[in-house]
Backbone as a ProteinNet text record, in pm:
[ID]
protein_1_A
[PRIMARY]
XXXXXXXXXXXXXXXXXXXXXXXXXXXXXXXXXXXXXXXXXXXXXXXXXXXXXXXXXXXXXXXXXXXXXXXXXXXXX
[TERTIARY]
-945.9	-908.1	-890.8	-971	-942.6	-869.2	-733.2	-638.7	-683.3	-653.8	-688.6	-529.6	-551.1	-444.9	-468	-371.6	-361.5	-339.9	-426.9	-391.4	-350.2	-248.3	-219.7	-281.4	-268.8	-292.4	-427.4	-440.5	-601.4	-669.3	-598.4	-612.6	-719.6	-683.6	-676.8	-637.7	-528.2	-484.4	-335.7	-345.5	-173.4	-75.3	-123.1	-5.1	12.4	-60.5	-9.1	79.2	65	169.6	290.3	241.5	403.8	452.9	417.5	465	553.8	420.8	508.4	637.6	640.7	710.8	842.8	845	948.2	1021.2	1161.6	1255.2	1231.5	1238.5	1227.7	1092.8	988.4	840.4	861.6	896.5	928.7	1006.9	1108.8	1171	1119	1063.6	942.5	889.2	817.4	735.5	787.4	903.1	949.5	1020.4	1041.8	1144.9	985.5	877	769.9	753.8	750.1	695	816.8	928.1	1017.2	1002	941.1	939.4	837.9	741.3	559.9	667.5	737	747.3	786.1	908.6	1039.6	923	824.8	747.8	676.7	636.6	533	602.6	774.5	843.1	852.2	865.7	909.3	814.6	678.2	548.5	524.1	557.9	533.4	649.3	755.9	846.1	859.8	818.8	718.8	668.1	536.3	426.8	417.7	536.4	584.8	469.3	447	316.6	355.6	360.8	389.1	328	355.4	368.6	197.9	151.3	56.6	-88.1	-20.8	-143	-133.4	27.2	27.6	-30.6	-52.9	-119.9	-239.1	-325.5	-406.9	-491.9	-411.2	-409	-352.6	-281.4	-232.6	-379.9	-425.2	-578.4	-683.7	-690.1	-780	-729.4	-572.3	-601.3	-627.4	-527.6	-573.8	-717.8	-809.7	-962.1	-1042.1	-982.9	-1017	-983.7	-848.1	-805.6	-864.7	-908.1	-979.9	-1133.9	-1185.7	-1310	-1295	-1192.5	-1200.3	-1177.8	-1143.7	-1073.7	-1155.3	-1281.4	-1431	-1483.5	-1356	-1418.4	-1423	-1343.2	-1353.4	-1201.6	-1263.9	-1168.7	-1028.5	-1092.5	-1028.6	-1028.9	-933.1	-896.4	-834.9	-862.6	-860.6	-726.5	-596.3	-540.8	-525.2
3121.5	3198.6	3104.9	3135.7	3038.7	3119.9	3001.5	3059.4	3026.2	3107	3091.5	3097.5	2980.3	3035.5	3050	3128	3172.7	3112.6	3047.7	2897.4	2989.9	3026.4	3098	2971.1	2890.7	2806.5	2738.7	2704.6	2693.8	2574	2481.7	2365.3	2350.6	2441.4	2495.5	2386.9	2344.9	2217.3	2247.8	2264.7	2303.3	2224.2	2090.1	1999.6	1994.9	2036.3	2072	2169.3	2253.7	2411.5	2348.3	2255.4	2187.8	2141.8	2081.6	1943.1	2052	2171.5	2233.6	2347.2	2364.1	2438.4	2334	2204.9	2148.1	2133.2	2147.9	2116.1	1920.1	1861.9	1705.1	1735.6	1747.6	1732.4	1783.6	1811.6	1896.6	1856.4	1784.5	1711.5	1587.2	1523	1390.5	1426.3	1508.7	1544.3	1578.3	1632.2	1633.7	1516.8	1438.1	1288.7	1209.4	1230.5	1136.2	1212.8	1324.6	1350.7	1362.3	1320.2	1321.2	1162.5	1108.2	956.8	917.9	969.8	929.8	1001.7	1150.8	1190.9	1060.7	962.9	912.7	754.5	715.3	588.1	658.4	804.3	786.7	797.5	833.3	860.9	691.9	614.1	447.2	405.8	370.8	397.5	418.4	519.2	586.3	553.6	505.8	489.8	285	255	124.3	81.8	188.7	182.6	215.7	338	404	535.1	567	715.2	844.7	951.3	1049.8	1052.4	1137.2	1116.4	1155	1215.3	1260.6	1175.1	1125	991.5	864.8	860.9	742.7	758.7	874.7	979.9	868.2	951	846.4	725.3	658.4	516	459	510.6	433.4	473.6	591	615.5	496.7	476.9	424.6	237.3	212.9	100.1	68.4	139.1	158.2	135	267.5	231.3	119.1	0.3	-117	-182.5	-220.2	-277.3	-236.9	-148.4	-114.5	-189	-171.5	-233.8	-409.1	-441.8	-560.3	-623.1	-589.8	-570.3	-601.6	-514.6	-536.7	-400.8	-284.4	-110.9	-105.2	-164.5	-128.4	-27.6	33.3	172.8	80.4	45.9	-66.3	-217.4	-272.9	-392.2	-482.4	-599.3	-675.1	-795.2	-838.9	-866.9	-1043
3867.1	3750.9	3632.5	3499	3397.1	3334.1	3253.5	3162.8	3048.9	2915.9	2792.7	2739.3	2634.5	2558.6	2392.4	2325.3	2172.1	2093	2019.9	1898.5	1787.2	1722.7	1593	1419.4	1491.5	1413.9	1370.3	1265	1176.5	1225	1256.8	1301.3	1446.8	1547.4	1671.8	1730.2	1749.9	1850.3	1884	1967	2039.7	1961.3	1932.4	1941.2	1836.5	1722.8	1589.9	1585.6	1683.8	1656.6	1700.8	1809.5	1852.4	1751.7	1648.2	1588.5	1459.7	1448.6	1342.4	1355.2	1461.1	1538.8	1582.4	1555.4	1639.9	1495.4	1461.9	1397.9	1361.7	1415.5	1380.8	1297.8	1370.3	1286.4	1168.6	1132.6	982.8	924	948.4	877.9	812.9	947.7	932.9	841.4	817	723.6	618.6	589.4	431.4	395.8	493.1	478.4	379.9	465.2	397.4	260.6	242.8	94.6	8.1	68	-18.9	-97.8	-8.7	-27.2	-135.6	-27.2	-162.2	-265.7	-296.9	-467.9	-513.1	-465.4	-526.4	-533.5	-491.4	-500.1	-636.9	-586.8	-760.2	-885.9	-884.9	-963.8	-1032.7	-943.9	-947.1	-1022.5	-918.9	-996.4	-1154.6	-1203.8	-1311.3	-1432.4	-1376	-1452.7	-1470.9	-1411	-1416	-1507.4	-1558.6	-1581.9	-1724.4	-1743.9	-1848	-1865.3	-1777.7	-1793.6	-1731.2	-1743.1	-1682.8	-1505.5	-1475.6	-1302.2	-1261.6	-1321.4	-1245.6	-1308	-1473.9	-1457.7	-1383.3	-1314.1	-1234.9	-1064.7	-1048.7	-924	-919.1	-1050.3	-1061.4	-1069.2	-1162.2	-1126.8	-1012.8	-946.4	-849.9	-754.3	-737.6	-641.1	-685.4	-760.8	-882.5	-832.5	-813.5	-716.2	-602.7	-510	-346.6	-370.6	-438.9	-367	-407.4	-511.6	-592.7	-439.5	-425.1	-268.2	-195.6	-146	-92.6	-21.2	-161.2	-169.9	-174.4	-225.2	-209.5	-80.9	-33	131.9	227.1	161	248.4	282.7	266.2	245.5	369.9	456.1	612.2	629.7	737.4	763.9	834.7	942.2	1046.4	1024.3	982.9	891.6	1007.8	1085.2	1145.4	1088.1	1129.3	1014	1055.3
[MASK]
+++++++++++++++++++++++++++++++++++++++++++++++++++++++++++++++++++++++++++++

């Protein structure tokens, strides 16, 4: 007998429903974007630019580092 089960979720992976379904995972997850806001707030107040041109530029370095780096996904250290 094969069992099926009901992914409600868009993702279709159980362990996402777990993760979002579990009280900690969700916290994790607003603990981090509470964080990235309060780095781009830093960021920006740094820089002296409103928040969402420092969004920017800050993308605009990562992918400079990035490339200088050697543009490898997996970075050998």
């Amino acid at each position: 007998m094969m069992r099926m089960s009901m992914n409600t979720a868009l993702s279709g992976s159980g362990r996402v429903d777990d993760i979002k379904s579990h009280p900690q995972g969700e916290l994790r997850g607003l603990t981090k974007l509470v964080k990235i806001t309060e780095d781009v707030r830093k960021y920006a107040a740094q820089k002296g630019i409103g928040e969402s041109v420092a969004i920017g530029e800050g993308l605009r370095e990562k992918a400079e580092e990035f490339r200088t780096a050697g543009a490898e996904i997996y970075s050998k250290p």
